[in-house]
C-alpha positions in Angstrom: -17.4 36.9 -25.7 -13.6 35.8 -25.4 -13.4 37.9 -22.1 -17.1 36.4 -20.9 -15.0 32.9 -20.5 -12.2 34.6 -19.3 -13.9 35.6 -16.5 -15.9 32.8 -16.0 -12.8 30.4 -16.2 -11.1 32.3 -13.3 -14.2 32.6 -11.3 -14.4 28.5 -11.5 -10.6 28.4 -10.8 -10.8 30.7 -7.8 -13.8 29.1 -6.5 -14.0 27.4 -2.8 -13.2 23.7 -3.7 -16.5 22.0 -3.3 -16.4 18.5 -0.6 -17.8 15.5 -3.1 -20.5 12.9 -0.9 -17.8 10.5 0.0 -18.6 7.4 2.3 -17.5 7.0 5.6 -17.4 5.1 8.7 -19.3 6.3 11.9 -19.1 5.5 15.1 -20.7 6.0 18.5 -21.0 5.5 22.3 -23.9 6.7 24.0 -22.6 7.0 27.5 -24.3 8.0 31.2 -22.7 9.8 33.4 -22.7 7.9 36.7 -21.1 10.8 38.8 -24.0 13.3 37.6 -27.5 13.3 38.1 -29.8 12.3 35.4 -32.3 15.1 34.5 -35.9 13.9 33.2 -37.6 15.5 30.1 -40.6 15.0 29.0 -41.1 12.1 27.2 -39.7 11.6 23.6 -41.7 12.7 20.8 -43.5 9.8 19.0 -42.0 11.3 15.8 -38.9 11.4 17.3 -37.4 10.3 13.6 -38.7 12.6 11.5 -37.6 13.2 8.1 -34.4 11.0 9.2 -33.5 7.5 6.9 -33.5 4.5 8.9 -29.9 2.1 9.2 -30.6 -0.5 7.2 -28.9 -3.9 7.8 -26.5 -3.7 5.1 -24.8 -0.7 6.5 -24.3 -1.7 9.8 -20.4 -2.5 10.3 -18.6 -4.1 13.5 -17.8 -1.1 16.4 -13.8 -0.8 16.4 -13.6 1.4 19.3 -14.5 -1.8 21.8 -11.3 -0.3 23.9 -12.8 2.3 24.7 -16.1 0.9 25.7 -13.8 -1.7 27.8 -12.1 1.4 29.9 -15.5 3.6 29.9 -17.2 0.9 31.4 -14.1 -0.4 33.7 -13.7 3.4 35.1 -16.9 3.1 37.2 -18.0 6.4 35.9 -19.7 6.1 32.8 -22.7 3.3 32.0 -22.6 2.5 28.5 -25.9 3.1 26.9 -25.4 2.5 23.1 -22.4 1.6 20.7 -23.1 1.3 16.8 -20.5 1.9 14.0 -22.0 2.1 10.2 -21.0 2.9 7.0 -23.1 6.3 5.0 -22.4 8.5 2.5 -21.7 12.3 3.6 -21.4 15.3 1.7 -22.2 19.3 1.8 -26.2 18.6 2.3 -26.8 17.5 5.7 -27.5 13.9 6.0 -29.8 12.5 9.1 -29.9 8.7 10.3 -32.3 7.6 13.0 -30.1 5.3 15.6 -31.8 3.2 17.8 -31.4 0.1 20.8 -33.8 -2.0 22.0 -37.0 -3.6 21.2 -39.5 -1.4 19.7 -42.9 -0.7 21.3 -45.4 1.6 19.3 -42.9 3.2 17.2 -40.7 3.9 20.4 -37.1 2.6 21.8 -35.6 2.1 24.7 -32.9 4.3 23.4 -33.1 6.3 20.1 -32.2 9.4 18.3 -30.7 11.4 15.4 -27.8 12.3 14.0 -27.0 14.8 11.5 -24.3 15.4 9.7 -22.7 17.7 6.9 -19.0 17.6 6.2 -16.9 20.6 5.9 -13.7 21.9 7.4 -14.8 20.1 10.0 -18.1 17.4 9.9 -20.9 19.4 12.2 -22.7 17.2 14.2 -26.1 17.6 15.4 -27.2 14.7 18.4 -30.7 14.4 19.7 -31.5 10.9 21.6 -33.6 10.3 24.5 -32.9 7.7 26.8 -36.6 6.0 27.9 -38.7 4.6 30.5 -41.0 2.8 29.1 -43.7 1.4 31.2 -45.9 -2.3 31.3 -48.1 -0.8 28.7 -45.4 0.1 26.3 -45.7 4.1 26.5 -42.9 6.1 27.2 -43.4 8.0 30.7 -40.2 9.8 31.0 -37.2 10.2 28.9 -33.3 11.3 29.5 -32.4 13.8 26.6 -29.6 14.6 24.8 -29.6 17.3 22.4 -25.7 18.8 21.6 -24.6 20.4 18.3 -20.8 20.2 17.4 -17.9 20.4 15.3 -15.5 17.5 14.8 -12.3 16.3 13.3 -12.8 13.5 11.2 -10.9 10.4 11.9 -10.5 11.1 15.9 -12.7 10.3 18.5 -14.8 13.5 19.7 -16.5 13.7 22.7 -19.6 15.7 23.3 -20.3 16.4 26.6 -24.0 17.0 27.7 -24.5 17.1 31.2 -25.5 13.6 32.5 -25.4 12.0 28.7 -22.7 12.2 26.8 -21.8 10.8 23.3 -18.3 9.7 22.5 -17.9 9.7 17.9 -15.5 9.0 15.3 -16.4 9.7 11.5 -13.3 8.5 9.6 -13.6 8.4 5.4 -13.4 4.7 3.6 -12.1 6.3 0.6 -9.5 9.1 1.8 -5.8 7.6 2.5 -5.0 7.3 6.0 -2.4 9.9 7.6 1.0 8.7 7.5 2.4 8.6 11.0 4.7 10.3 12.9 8.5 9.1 12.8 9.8 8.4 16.1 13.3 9.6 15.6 13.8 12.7 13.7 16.8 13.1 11.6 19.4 15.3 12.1 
């Protein structure tokens, strides 16, 4: 028995360190690329959400990254589609959020999409908006789409690159003590 929590003891110690749900700030720039042309999907699914929790008010947070949306949009080259920061828990199980811009018409945006993430080494990122024409009637006729899976660095602004859409996002941790910073001289 003394050797059964031996064992177990070591197999605990030598264990993977588990990442705890921790909450975090995220950020993002939906972007056009002016210089490339737009390719037309079908239109978005009506259950374009699905299974994905809706942003509530309360965890909506002011976008930091307004710099960048000031040179993006400066540059000529990009048209800036969508830019939303808020605040979510993330952990080992993947967590999805429905993002969205515009004025809803039967169910549907102007702009919208899901994100899913699941933190790691790095936090992998799975993107799927749809950028919508949306005729008199209210019904989607055609959609842009952006669909990109990636792995990112928290805390620095990753840029995922699809073709004529492009999303530009930063998932820094609220709890986690920022990294100190480089000195500018080094001592001898």
């Amino acid at each position: 028995m003394r050797l059964f929590r031996s064992v177990t003891l070591l197999l605990a110690l030598a264990a993977p360190t588990a990442f705890a749900d921790d909450t975090y700030q995220v950020e993002m720039i939906l972007v056009r690329q002016n210089a490339v042309p737009a390719i037309v999907s079908r239109a978005a699914p009506e259950d374009w959400a699905a299974g994905a929790q809706r942003l509530g008010n309360d965890s909506q947070r002011t976008p930091a990254l307004n710099d960048v949306v000031s040179k993006l949009t400066a540059s000529g080259e990009y048209t800036v589609l969508m830019h939303k920061a808020w605040q979510q828990t993330l952990g080992e199980a993947p967590a999805k959020v429905a993002v969205s811009e515009g004025q809803e018409q039967f169910g549907q945006f102007p702009i919208e999409g899901t994100l899913e993430m699941k933190l790691g080494r790095f936090t992998d990122v799975t993107a799927d908006f749809w950028v919508n024409q949306i005729d008199a009637n209210g019904l989607v006729t055609a959609s842009e789409r952006l669909r990109q899976d990636s792995h990112t660095k928290n805390g620095q602004l990753n840029y995922l690159d699809n073709g004529h859409l492009a999303l530009l996002i930063k998932i820094t941790s609220l709890t986690a003590p920022a990294p100190r910073e480089a000195p500018e001289v080094v001592p001898d």
